[in-house]
SERO-4910 file (N, C-alpha, C, O; in steps of 0.05 Angstrom, whole numbers):
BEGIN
 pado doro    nc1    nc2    nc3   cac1   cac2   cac3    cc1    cc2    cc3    oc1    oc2    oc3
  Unk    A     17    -24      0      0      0      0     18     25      0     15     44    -15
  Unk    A     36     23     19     61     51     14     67     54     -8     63     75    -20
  Unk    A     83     28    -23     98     30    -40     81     45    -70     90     59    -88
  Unk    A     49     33    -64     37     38    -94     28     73    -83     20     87   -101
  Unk    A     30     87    -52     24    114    -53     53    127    -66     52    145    -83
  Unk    A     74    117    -59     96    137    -71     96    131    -92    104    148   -108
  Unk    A     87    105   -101     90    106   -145     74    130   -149     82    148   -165
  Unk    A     47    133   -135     35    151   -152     45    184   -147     43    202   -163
  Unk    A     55    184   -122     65    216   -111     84    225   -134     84    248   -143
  Unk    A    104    197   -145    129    203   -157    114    205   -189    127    221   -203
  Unk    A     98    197   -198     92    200   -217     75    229   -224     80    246   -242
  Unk    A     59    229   -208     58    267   -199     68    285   -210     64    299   -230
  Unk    A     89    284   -183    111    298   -188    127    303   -211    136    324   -218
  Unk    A    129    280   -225    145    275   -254    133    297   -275    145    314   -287
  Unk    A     98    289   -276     91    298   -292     84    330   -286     74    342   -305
  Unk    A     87    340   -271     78    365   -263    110    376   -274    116    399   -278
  Unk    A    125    356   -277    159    375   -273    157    379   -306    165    400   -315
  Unk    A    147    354   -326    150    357   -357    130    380   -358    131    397   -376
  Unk    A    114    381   -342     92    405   -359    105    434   -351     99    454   -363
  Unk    A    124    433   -330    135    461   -328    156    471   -346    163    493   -354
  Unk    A    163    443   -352    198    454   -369    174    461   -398    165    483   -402
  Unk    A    170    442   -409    154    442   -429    137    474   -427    140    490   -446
  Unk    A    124    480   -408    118    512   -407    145    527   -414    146    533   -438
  Unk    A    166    535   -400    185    547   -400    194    547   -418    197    568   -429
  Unk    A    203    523   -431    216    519   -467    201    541   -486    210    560   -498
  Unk    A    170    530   -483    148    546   -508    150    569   -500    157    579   -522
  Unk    A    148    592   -480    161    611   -479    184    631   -470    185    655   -466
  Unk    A    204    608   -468    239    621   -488    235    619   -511    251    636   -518
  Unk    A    228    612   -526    224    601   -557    220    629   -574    232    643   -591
  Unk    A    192    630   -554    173    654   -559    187    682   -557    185    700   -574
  Unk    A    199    684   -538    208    709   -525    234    714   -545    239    736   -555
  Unk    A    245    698   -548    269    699   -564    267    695   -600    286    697   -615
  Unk    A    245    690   -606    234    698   -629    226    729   -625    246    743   -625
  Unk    A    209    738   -622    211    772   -613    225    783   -616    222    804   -628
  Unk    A    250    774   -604    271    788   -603    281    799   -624    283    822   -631
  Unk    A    289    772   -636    307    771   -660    287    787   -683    298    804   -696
  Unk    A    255    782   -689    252    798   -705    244    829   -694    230    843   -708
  Unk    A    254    838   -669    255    866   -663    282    873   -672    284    896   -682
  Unk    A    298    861   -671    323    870   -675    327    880   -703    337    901   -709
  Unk    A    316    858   -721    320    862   -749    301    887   -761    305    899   -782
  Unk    A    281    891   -742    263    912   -752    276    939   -753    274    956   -770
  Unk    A    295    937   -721    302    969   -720    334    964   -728    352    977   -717
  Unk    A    339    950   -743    366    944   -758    352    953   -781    368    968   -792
  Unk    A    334    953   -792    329    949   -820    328    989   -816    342   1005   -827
  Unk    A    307    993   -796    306   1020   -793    330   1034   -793    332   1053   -808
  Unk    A    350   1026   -777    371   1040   -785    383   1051   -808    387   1075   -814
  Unk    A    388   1021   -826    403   1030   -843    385   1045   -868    394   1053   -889
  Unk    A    361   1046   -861    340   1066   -880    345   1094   -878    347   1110   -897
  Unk    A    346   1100   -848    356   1122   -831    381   1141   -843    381   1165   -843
  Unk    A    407   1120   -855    429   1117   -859    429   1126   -890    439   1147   -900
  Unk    A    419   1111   -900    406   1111   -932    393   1150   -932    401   1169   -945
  Unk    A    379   1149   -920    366   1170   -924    380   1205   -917    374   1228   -923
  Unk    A    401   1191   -902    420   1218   -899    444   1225   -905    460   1242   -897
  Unk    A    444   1201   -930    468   1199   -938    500   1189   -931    520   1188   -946
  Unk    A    498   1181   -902    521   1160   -899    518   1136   -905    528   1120   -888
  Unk    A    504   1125   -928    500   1098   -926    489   1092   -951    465   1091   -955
  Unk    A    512   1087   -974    508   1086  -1001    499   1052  -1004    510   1034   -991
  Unk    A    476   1048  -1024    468   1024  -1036    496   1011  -1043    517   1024  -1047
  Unk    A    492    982  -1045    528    969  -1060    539    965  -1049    553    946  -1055
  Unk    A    543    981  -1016    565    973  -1000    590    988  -1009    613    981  -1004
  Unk    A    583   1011  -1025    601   1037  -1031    621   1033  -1013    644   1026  -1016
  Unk    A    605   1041   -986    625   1052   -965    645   1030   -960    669   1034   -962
  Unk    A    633   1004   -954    646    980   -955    676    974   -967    697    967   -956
  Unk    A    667    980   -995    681    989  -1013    708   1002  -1010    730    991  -1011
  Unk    A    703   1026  -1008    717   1050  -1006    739   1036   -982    763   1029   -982
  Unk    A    714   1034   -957    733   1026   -922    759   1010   -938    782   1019   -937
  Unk    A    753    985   -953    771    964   -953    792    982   -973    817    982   -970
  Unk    A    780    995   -994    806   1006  -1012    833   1020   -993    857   1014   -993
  Unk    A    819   1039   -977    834   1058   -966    844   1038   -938    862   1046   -923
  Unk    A    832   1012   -934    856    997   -923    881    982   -942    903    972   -938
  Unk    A    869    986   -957    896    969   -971    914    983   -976    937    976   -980
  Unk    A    904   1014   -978    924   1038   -988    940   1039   -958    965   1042   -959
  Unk    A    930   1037   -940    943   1043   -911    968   1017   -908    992   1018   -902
  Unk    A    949    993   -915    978    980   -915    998    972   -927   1018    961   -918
  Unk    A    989    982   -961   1014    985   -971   1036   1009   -971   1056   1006   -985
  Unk    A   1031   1031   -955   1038   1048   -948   1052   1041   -925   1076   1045   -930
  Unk    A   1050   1033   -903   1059   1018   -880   1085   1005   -887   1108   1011   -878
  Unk    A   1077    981   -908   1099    969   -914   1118    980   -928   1140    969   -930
  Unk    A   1111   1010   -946   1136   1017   -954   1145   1032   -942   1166   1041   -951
  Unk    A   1136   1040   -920   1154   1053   -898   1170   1033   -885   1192   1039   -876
  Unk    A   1163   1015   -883   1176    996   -870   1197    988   -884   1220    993   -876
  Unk    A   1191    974   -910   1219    971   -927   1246   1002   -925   1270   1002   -927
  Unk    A   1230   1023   -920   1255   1044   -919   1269   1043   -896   1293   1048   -894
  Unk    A   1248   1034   -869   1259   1035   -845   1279   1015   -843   1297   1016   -827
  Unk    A   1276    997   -859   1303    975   -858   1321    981   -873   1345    979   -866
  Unk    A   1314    989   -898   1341    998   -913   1354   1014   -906   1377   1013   -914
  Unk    A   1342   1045   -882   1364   1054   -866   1383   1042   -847   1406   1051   -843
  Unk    A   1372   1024   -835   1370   1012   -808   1401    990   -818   1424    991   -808
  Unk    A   1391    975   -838   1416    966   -857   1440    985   -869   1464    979   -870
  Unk    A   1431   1002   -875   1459   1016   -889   1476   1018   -868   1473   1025   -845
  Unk    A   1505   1007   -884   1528   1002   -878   1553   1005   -881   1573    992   -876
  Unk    A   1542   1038   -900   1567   1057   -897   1586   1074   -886   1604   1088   -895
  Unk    A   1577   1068   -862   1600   1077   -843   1587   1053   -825   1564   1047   -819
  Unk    A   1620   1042   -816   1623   1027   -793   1615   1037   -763   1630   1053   -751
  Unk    A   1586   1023   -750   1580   1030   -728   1604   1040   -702   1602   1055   -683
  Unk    A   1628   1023   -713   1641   1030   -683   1664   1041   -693   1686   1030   -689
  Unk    A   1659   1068   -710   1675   1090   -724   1657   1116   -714   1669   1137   -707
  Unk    A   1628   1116   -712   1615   1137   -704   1622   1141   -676   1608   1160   -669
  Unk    A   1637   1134   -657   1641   1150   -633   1665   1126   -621   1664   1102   -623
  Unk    A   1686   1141   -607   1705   1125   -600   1694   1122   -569   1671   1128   -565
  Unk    A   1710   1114   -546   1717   1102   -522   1698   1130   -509   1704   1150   -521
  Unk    A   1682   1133   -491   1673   1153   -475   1687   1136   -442   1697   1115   -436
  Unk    A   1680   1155   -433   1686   1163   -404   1660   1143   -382   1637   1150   -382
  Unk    A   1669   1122   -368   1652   1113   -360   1653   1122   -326   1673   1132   -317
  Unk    A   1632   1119   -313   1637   1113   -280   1656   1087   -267   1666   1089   -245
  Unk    A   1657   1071   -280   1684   1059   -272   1712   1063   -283   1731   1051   -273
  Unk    A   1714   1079   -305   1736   1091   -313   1760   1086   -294   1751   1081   -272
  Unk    A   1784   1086   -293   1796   1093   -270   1809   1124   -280   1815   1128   -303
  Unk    A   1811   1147   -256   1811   1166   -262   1845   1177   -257   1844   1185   -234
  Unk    A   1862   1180   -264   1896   1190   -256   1887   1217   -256   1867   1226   -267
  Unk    A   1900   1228   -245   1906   1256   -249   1938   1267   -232   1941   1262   -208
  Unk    A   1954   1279   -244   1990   1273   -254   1992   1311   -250   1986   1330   -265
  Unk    A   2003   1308   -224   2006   1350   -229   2038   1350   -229   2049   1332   -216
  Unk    A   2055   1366   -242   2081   1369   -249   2094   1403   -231   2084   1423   -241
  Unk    A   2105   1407   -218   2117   1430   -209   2142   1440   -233   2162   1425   -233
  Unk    A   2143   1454   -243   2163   1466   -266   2189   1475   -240   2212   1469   -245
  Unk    A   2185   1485   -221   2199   1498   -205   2208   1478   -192   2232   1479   -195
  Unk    A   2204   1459   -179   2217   1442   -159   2216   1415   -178   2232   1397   -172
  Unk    A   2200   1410   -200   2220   1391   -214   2203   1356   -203   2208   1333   -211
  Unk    A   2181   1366   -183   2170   1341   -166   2138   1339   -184   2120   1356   -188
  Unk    A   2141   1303   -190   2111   1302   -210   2099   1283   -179   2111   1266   -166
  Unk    A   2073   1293   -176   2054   1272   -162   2028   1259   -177   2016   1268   -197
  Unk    A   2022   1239   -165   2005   1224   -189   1988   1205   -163   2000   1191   -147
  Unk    A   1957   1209   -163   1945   1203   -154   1918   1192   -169   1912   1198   -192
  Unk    A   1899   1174   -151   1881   1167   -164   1862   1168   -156   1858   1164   -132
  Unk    A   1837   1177   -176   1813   1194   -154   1792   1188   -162   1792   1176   -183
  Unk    A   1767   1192   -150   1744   1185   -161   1735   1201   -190   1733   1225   -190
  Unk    A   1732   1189   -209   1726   1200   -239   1700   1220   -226   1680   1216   -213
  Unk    A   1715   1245   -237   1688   1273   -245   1666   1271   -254   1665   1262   -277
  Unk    A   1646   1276   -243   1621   1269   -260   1616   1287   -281   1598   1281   -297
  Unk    A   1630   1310   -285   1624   1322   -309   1647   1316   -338   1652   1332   -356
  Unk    A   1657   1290   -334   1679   1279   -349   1656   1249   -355   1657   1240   -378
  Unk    A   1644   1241   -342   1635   1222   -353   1622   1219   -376   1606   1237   -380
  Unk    A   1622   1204   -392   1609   1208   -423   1618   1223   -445   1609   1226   -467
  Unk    A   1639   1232   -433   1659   1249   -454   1679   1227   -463   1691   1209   -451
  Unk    A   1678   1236   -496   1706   1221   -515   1729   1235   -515   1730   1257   -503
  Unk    A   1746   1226   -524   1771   1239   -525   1770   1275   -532   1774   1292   -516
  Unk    A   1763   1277   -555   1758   1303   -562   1737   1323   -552   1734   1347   -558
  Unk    A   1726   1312   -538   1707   1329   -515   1723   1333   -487   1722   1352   -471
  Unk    A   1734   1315   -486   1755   1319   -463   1779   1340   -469   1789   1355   -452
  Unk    A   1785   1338   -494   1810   1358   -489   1793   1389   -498   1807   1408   -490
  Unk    A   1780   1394   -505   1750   1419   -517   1747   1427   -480   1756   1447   -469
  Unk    A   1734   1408   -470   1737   1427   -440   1764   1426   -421   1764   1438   -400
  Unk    A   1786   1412   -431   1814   1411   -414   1821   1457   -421   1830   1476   -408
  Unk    A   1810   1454   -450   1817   1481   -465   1802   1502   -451   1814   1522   -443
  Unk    A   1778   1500   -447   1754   1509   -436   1761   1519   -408   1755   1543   -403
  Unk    A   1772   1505   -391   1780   1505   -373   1805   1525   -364   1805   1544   -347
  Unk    A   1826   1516   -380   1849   1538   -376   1841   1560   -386   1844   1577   -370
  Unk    A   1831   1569   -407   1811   1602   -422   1804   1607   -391   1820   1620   -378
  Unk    A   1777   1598   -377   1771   1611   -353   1783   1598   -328   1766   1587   -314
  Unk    A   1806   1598   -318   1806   1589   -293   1798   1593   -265   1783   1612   -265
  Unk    A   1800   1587   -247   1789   1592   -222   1815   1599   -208   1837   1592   -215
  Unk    A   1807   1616   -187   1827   1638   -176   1840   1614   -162   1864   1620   -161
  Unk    A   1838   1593   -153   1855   1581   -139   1887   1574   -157   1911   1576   -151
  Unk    A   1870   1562   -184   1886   1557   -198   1913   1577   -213   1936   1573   -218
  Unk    A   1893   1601   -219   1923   1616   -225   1938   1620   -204   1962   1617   -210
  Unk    A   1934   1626   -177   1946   1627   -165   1967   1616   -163   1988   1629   -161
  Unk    A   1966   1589   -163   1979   1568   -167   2004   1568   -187   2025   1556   -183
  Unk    A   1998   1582   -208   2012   1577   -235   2006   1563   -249   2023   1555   -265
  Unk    A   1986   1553   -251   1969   1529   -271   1980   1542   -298   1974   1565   -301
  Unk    A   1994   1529   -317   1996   1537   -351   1984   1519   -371   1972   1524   -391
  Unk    A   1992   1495   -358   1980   1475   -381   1953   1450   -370   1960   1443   -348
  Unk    A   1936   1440   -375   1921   1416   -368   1925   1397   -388   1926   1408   -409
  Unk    A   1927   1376   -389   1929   1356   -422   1921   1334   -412   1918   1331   -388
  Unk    A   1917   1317   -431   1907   1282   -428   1935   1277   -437   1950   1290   -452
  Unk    A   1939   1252   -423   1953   1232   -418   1961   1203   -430   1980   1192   -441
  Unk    A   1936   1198   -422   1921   1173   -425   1890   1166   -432   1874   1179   -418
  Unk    A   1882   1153   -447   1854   1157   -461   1836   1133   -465   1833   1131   -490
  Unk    A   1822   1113   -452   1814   1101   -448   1788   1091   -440   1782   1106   -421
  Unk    A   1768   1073   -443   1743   1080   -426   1746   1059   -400   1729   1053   -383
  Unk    A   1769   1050   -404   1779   1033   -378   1799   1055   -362   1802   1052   -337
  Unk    A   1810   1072   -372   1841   1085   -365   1840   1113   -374   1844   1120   -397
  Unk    A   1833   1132   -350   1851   1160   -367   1865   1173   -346   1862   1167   -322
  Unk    A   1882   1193   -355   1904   1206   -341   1905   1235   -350   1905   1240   -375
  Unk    A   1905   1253   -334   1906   1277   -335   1928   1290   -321   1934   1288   -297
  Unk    A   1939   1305   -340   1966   1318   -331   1964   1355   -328   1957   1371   -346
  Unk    A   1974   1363   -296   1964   1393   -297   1993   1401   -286   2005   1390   -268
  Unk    A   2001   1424   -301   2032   1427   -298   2031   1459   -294   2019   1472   -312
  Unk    A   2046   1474   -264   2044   1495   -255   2075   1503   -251   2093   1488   -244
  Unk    A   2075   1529   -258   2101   1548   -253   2076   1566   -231   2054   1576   -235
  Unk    A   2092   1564   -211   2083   1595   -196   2102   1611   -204   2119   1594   -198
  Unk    A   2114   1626   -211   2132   1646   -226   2112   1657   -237   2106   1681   -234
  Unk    A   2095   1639   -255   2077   1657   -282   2056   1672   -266   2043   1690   -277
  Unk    A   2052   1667   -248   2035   1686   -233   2036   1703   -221   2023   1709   -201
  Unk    A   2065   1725   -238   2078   1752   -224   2052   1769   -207   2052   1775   -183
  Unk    A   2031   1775   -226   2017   1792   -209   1995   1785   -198   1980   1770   -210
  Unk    A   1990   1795   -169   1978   1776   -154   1946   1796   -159   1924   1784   -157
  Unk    A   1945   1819   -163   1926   1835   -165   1916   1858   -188   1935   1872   -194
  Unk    A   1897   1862   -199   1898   1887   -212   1881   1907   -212   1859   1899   -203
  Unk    A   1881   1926   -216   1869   1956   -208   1859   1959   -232   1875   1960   -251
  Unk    A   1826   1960   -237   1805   1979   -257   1797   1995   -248   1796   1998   -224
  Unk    A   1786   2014   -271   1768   2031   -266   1735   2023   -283   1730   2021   -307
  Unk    A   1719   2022   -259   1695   2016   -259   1676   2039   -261   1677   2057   -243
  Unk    A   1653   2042   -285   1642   2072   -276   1641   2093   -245   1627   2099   -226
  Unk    A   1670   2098   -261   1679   2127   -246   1698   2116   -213   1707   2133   -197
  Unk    A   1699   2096   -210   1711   2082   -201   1728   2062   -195   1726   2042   -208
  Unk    A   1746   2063   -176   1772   2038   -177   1760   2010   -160   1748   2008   -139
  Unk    A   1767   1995   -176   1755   1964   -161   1784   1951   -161   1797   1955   -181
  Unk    A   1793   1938   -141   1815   1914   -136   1816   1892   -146   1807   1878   -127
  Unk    A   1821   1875   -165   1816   1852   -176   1838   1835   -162   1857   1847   -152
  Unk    A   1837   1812   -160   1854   1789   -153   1860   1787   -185   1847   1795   -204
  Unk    A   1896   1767   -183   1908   1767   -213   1892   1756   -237   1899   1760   -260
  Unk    A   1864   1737   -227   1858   1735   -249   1838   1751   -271   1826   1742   -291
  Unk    A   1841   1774   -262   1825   1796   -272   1794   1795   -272   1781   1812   -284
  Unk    A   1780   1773   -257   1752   1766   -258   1742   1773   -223   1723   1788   -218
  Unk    A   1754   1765   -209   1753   1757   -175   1755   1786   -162   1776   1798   -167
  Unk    A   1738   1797   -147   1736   1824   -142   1747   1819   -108   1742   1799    -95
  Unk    A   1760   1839    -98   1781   1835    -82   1770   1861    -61   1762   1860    -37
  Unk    A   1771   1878    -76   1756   1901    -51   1748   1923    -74   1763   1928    -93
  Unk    A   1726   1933    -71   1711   1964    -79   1729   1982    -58   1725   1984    -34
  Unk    A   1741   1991    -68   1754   2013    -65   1753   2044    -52   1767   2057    -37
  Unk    A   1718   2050    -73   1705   2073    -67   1723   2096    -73   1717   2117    -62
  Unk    A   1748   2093    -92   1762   2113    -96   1749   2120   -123   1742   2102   -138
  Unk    A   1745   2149   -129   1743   2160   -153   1759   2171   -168   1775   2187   -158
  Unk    A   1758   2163   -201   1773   2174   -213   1763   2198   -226   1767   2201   -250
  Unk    A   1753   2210   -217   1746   2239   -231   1771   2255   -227   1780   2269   -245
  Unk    A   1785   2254   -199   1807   2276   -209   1827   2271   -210   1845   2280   -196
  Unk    A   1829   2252   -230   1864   2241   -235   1859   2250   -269   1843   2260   -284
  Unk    A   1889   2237   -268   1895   2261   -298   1877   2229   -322   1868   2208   -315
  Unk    A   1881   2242   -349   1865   2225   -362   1889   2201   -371   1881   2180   -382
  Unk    A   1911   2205   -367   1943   2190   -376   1926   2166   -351   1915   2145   -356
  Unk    A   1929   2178   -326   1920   2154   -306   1894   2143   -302   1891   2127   -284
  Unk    A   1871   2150   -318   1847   2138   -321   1849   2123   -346   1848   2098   -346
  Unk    A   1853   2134   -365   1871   2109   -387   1883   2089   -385   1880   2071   -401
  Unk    A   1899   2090   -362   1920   2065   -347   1900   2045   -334   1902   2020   -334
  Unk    A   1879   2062   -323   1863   2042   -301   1832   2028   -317   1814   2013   -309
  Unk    A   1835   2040   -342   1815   2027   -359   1829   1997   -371   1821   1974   -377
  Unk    A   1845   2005   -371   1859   1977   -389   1876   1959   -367   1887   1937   -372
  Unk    A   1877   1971   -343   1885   1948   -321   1912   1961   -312   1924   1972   -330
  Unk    A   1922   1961   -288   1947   1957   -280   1948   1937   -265   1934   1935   -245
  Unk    A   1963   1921   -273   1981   1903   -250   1992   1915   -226   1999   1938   -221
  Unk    A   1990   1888   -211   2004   1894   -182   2008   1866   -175   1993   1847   -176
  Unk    A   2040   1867   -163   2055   1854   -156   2045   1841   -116   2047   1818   -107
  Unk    A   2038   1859   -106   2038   1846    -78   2018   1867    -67   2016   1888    -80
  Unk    A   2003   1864    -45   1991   1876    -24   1998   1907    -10   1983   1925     -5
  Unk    A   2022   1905     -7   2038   1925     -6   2034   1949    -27   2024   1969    -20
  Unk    A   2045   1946    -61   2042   1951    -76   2013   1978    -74   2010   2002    -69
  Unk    A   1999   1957    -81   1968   1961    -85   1959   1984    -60   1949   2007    -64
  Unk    A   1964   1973    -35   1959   1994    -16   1969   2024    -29   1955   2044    -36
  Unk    A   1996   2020    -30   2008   2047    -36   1999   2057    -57   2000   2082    -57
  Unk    A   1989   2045    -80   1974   2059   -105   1948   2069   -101   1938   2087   -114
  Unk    A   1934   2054    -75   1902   2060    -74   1912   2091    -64   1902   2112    -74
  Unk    A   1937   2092    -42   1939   2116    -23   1938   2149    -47   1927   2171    -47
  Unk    A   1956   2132    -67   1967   2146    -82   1945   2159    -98   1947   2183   -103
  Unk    A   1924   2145   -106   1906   2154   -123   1884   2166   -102   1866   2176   -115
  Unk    A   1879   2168    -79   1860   2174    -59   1865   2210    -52   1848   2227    -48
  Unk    A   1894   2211    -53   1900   2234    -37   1898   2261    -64   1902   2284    -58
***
């Protein structure tokens, strides 16, 4: 008696489950028919839309045209491309002729100073300059030149005359800086600055003292003199000329 109530419960159930899918199928079917011919309706509308305002030539003009002006794009492409290799190839000058040895951060750096007067060379080794790095030979000796044209007051002082390369390497360079203090007879020089005397240190750039002396009443032989510079030999010197031109 159980067994024949659950045949029939299960059979029920069975059939109540085909009649739902079976509902559900017949309308997805439905719904998705709809669809598709809404779609095509306002697809069709469109391209009527399109048609009618002129972006949208019968034939597939545009079609047309799109694919021409791709083909023009890529044969254009590729003959840029063929040029980009035929530069890329040319092999008239040897790649490692266009720039010799530069200046690396591991470089090792010498630098070799020579005394003319005592005859004593010292030679030490230092951390490479960062404003030497990446420089070739000929950029290196362009600012070795650069360099002595403007020097820094320490250096004339010194007697600095010459800077030169040595050695030239992107493993190895050497720099040689060779000083006479002799050449640095005058330690100071005297201009005249609108209407005034200014003190220069010897390298005629390095301003030493304003003076505040005027040249208005010196003769024009000695404003002449002080336009184009006088030298001076020592501290001493200079005192006695400021006295001289004051009084």
């Amino acid at each position: 008696m159980k067994i024949k109530k659950a045949l029939v419960y299960f059979i029920s159930f069975f059939s109540l489950s085909v009649m739902f899918s079976a509902c559900y199928y017949i309308s997805y079917k439905n719904a998705l028919k709809d669809f598709n011919e809404s779609a095509v309706e306002r697809n069709n509308e469109l391209i009527a839309s399109l048609e009618k305002n002129g972006y949208l030539q019968i034939g597939g003009q545009i079609a047309e045209d799109k694919q021409s002006k791709t083909q023009e794009t890529v044969q254009s492409t590729e003959a840029d491309a063929e040029k980009t290799v035929e530069n890329t190839t040319d092999t008239s000058i040897p790649v490692d002729q266009v720039k010799e040895d530069t200046i690396l951060p591991t470089t090792q750096y010498t630098l070799q100073t020579y005394d003319i007067k005592t005859g004593v060379t010292n030679e030490e080794v230092l951390p490479t300059p960062s404003y030497l790095i990446g420089l070739d030979r000929e950029e290196v000796i362009q600012y070795l030149n650069d360099y002595m044209q403007d020097l820094p007051l320490n250096e004339f002082q010194k007697g600095l005359i010459s800077f030169e390369v040595v050695k030239f390497s992107k493993d190895d360079i050497t720099l040689k800086k060779t000083y006479n203090a002799d050449n640095a007879v005058y330690k100071y020089y005297l201009k005249a600055q609108n209407g005034y005397i200014i003190a220069y240190y010897g390298d005629q750039k390095t301003v030493f003292d304003y003076t505040g002396v005027s040249t208005n009443n010196l003769s024009a032989t000695e404003q002449q003199k002080l336009e184009e510079g006088i030298p001076v030999k020592n501290l001493d010197e200079l005192y006695a000329l400021l006295e001289n031109y004051s009084s």
